[in-house]
C-alpha positions as CSV (number, residue, x, y, z in Angstrom):
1,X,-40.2,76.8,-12.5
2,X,-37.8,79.1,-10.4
3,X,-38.5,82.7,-11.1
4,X,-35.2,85.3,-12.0
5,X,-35.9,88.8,-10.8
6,X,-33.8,92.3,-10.4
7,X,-35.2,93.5,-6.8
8,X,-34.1,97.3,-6.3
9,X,-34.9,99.2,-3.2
10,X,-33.5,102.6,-2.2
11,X,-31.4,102.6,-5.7
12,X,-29.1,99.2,-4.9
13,X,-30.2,96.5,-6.7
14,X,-29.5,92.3,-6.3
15,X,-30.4,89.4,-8.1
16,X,-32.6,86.6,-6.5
17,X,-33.8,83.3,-7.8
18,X,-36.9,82.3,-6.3
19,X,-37.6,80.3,-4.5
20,X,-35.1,80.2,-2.0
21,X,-34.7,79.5,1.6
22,X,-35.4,82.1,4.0
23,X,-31.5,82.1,5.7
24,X,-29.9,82.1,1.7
25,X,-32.6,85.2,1.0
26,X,-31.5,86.7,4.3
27,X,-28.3,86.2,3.4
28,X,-28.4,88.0,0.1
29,X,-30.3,91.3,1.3
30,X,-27.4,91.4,3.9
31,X,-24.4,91.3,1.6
32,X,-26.2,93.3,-0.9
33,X,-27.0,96.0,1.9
34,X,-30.6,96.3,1.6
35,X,-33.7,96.0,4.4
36,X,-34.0,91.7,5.8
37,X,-37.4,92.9,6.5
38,X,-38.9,90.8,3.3
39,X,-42.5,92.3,4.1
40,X,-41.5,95.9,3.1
41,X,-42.4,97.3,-0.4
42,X,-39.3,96.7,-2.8
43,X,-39.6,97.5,-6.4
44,X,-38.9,94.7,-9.4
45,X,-37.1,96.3,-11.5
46,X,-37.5,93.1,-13.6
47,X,-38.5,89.7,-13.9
48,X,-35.8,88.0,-16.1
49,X,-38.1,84.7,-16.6
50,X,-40.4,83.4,-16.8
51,X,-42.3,85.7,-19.2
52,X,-45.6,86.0,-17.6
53,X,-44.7,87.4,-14.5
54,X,-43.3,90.5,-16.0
55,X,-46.5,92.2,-15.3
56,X,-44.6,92.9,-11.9
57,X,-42.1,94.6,-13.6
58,X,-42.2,98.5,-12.2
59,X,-44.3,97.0,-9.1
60,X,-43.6,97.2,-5.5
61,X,-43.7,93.8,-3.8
62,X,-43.6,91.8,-0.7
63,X,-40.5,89.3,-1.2
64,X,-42.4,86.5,0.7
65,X,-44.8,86.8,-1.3
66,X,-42.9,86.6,-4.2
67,X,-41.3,83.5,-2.6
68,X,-44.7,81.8,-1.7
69,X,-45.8,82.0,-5.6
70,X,-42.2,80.3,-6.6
71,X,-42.9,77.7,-4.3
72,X,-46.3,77.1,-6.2
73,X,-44.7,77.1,-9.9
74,X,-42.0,75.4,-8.9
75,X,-44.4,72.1,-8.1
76,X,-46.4,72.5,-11.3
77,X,-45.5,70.3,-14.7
78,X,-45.2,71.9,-17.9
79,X,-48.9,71.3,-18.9
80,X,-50.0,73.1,-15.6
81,X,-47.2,76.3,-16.2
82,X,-49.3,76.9,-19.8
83,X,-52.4,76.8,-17.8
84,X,-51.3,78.9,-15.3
85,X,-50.0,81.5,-18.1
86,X,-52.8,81.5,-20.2
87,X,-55.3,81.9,-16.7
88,X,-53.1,85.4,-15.8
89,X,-53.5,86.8,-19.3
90,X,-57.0,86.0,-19.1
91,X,-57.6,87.5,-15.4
92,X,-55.4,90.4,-16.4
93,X,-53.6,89.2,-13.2
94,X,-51.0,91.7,-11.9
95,X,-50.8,91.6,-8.3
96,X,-48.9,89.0,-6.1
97,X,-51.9,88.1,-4.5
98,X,-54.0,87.4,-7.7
99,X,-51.3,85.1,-9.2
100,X,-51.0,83.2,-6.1
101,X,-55.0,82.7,-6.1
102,X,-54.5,81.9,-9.8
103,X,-52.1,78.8,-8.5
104,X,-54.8,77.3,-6.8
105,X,-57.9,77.8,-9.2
106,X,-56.5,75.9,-12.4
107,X,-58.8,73.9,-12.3
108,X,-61.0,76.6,-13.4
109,X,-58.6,76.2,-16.4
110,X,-58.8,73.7,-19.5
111,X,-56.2,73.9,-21.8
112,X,-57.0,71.2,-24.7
113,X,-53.7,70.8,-26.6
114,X,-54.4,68.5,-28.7
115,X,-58.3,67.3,-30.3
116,X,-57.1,64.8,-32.5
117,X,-58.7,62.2,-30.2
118,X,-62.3,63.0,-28.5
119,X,-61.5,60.3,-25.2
120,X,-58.1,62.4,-24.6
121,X,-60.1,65.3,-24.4
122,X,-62.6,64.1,-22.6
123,X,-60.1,62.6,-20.1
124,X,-58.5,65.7,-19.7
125,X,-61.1,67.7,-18.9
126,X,-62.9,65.7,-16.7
127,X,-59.5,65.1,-14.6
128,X,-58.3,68.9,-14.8
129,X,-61.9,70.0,-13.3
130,X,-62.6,67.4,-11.0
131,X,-58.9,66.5,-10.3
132,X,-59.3,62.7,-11.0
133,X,-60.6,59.7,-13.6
134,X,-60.7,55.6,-13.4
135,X,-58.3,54.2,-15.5
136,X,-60.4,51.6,-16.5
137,X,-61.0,51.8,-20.6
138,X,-64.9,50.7,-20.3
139,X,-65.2,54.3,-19.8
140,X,-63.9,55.2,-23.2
141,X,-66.7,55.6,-25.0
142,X,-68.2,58.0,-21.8
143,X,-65.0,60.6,-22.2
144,X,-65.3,60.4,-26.0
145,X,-68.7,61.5,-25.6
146,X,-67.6,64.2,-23.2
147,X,-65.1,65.6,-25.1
148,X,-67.0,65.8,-28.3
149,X,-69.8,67.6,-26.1
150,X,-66.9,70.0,-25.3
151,X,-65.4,70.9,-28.7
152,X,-69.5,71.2,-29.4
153,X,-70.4,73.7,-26.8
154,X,-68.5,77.3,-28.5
155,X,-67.2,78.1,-25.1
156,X,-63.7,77.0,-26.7
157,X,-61.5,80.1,-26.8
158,X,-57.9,79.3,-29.0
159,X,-55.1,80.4,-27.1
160,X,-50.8,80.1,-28.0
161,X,-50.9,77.4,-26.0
162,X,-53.9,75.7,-27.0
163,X,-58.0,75.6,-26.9
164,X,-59.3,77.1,-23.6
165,X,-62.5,76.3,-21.9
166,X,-62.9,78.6,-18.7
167,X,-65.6,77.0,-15.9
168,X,-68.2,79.3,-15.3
169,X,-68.0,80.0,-11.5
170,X,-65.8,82.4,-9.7
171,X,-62.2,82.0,-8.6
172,X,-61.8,80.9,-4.9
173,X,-59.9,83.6,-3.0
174,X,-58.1,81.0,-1.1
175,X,-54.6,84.1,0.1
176,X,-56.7,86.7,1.6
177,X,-53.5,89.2,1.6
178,X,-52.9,88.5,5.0
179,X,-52.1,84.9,5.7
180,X,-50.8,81.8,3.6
181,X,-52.8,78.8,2.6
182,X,-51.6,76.0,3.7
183,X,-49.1,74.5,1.1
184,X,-46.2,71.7,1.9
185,X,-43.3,72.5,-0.4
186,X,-40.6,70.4,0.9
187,X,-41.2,67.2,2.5
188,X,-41.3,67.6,6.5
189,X,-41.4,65.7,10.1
190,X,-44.2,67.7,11.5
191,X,-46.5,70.4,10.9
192,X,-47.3,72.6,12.9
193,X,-50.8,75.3,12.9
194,X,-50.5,78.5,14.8
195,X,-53.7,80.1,15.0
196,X,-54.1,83.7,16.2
197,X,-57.6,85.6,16.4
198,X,-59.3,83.8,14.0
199,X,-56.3,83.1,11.4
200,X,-53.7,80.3,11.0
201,X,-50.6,79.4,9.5
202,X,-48.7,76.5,8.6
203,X,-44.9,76.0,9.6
204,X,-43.2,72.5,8.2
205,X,-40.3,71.3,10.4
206,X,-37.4,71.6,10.3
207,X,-37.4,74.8,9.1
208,X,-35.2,78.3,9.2
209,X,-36.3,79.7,12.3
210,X,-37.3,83.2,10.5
211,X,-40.0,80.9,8.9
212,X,-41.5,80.9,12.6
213,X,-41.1,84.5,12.9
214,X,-42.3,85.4,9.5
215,X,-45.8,83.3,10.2
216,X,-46.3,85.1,13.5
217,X,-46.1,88.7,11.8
218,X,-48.1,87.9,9.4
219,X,-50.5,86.4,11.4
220,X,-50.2,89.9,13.6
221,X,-49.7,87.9,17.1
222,X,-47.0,89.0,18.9
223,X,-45.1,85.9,20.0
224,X,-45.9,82.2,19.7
225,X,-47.4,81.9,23.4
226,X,-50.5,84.3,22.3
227,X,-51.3,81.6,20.0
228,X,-52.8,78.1,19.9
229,X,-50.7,75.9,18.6
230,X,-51.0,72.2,17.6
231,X,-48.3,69.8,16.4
232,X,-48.9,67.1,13.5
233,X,-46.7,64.1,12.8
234,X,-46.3,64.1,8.6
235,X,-43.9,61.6,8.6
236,X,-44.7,58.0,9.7
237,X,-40.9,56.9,10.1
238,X,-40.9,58.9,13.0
239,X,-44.2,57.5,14.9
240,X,-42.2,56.2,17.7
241,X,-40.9,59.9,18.5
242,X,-44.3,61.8,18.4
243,X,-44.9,61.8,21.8
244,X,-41.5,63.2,22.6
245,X,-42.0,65.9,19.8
246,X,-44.9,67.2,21.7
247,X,-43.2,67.0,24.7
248,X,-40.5,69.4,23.8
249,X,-43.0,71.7,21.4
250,X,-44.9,72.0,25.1
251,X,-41.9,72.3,27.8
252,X,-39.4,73.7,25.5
253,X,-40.5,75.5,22.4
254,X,-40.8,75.3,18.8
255,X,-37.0,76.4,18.2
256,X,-35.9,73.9,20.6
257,X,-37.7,70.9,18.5
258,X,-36.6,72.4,15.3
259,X,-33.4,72.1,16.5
260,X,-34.0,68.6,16.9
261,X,-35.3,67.6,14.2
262,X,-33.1,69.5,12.4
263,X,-30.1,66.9,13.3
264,X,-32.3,63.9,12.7
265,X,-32.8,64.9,8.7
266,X,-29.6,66.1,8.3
267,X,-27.5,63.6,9.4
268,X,-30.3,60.9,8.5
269,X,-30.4,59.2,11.8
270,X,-32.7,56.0,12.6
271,X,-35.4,57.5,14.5
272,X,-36.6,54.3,16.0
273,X,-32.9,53.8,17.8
274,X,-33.5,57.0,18.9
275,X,-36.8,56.1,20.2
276,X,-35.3,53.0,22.1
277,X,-32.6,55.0,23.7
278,X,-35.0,57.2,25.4
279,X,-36.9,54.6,26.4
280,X,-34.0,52.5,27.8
281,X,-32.5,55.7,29.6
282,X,-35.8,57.5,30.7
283,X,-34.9,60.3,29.2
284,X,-37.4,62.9,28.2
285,X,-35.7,66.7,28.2
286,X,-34.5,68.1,24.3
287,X,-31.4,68.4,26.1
288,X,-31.1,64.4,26.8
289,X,-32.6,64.0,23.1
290,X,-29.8,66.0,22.0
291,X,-27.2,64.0,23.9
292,X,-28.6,60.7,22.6
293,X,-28.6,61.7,19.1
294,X,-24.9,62.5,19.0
295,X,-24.3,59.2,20.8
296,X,-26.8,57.2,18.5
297,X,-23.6,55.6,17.2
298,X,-22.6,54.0,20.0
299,X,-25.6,51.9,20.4
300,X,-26.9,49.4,18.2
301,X,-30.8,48.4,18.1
302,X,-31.7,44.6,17.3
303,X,-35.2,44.8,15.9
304,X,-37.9,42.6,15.6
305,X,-36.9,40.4,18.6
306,X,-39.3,39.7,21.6
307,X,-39.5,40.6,25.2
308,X,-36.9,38.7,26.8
309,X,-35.3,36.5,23.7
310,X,-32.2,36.3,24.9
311,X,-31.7,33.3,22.6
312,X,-32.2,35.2,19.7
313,X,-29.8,38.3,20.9
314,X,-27.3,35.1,21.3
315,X,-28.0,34.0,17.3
316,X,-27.5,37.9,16.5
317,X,-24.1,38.4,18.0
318,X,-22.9,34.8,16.7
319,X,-23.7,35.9,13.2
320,X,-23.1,39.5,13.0
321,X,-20.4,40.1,15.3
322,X,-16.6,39.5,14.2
323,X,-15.3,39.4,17.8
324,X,-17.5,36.2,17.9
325,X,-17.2,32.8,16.0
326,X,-18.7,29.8,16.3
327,X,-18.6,26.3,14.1
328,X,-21.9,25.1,12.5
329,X,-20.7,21.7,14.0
330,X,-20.6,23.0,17.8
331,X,-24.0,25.4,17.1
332,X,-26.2,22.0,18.3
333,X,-24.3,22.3,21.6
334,X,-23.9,26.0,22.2
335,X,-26.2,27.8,24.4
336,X,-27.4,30.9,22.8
337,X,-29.6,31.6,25.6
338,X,-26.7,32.0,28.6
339,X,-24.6,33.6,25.7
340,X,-27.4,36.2,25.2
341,X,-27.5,36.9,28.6
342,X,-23.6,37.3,28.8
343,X,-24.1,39.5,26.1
344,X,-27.0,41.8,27.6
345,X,-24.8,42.6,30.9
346,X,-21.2,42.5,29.0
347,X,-22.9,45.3,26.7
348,X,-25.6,46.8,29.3
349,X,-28.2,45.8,26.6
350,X,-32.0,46.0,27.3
351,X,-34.9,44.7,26.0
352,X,-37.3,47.9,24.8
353,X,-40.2,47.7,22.6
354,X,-39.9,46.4,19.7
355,X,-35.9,45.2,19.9
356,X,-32.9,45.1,22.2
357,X,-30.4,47.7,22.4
358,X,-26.9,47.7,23.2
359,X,-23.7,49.7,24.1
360,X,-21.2,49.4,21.7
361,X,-19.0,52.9,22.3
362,X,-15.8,52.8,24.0
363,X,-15.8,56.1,26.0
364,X,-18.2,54.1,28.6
365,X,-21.3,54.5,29.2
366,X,-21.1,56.2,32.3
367,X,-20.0,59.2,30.2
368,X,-23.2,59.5,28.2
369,X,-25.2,58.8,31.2
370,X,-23.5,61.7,33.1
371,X,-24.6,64.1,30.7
372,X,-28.2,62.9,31.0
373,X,-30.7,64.9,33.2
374,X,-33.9,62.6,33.6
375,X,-31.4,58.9,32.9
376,X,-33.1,55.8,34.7
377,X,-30.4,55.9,38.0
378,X,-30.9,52.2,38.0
379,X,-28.7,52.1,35.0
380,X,-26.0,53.4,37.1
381,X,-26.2,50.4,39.5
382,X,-26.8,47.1,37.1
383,X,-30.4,48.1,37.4
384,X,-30.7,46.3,33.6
């Protein structure tokens, strides 16, 4: 659910669709002339959808804020949207801060749609309050039994979108004002927690960079080095580069790996080639990282293939290569295991863990190498 708002401050007003990225939002305030600052009090002059949020009509708000709760909606399913509008008429909700709570307590919520069959209902509530049910159908008769106890108990109350039951306990306060909860909206390579005097936040890389600078203000901390900061890896297809992540969080900074990782989502590059070319250069600096990345393409990684195989590199470049062809009469007598060999120095190939790698650019590879700051000097002298 995207939200459509009027946002006035100081008498100019511009339209924003939330959520949005923080560089297109930046963008925006910019050419529309008003304050980038997104923590300062601007005024909704009206919420153009959805409907229930245009209790912030007239309201002053924080436009991260306003961001963070689009982020929320925008992840629920139409069932979970009704709950959520029937919970803020039924909390009165008004402020930014209550609606974002709200998000995370619908639980707290059941919205019974339809009572026409007493397992549904059972089913539904039990998986709405405690978030999950076996699928098995010996437990019919069990959620037919809750759900009659349900419709039974008066605490119904009918609602436009259906028969409410609220849970008697309060709301969990999970946004304190102050700092978000965590909450991954877009799928990322690594999180990571900044924690200053006693509070943390989440950033999900890659990122805008004003999402770093946004979580340090709010966090009150006046740059990243007054804080302690840990990095974790959220995507597996990138194990093989973790420990180079941290390296460059640690020597060179979170922009720095942002950067970085930045490149490798856009332009979808195989981490684990990446992964070998550090380890068959010795690289370790972002700037080497860098350098690799944009010559990823001339390399190519064999996979799969053992420590030394150089029978097997042979048998690759027989059957994948065109500048190479051999008979299936003349294979019996061919010697894939010199061949490979040819191969690795004709190529400067290496075995590195997990596969053999190979250079397959036509610049040279001295070029590359040149630009490298921590390259294996070996390389430089037949070293592989």
């Amino acid at each position: 659910m995207n939200i459509l708002s009027k946002i006035e401050y100081d008498g100019i007003i511009a339209e924003i669709e939330f959520p949005i990225d923080d560089d297109s939002l930046n963008q925006i305030l910019r050419s529309s002339h008003l304050p980038t600052d997104t923590t300062m009090p601007f005024y909704v002059k009206s919420i153009d959808y959805p409907n229930v949020l245009s209790v912030l009509t007239g309201r002053t708000v924080n436009l991260d804020e306003m961001n963070y709760l689009a982020k929320r909606l925008d992840c629920l399913d139409e069932d979970e949207i009704d709950q959520f509008e029937i919970a803020v008429n039924q909390e009165h909700a008004v402020s930014l801060k209550d609606l974002i709570n709200l998000s995370f307590n619908l639980d707290k919520f059941t919205l019974i749609k339809d009572i026409s069959n007493m397992t549904k209902v059972g089913r539904e509530y039990v998986l709405n309050t405690e978030g999950a049910v076996p699928a098995d159908s010996k437990y019919d008769e069990k959620y037919a039994q809750v759900g009659m106890d349900l419709l039974n108990s008066g605490r119904g109350v009918f609602t436009p979108k259906g028969l409410l039951f609220r849970e008697d306990k309060p709301l969990e306060e999970l946004y304190d004002g102050q700092v978000f909860p965590y909450f991954a909206y877009n799928a990322s390579i690594v999180d990571i927690e900044i924690e200053y005097n006693g509070k943390s936040e989440m950033v999900f890389l890659p990122d805008s960079e004003l999402a770093f600078g946004k979580a340090l203000k709010r966090l009150g901390a006046p740059d990243l080095e007054a804080c302690e900061c840990s990095l974790e890896l959220t995507n597996a297809r990138y194990s093989k580069l973790v420990d180079s992540f941290n390296e460059v969080f640690e020597k060179d900074g979170i922009n720095e790996l942002n950067s970085i990782l930045k490149t490798l989502d856009e332009y979808d590059i195989d981490p684990n080639k990446v992964a070998a070319l550090l380890e068959y250069t010795g690289a370790t600096s972002s700037s080497d990282i860098n350098v690799l990345i944009d010559s990823a393409d001339d390399f190519e990684l064999i996979t799969e293939i053992d420590e030394g195989d150089y029978d097997e590199v042979g048998r690759y470049f027989i059957n994948h290569s065109d500048d190479y062809d051999l008979s299936e009469e003349l294979e019996d007598f061919f010697n894939f295991d010199q061949f490979g060999e040819y191969i690795a120095d004709e190529h400067s190939g290496q075995f590195v863990s997990g596969g053999f790698i190979y250079y397959t650019g036509y610049t040279g590879l001295d070029e590359i190498l040149d630009q490298l700051d921590t390259a294996d000097n070996s390389m430089r002298m037949g070293g592989m």
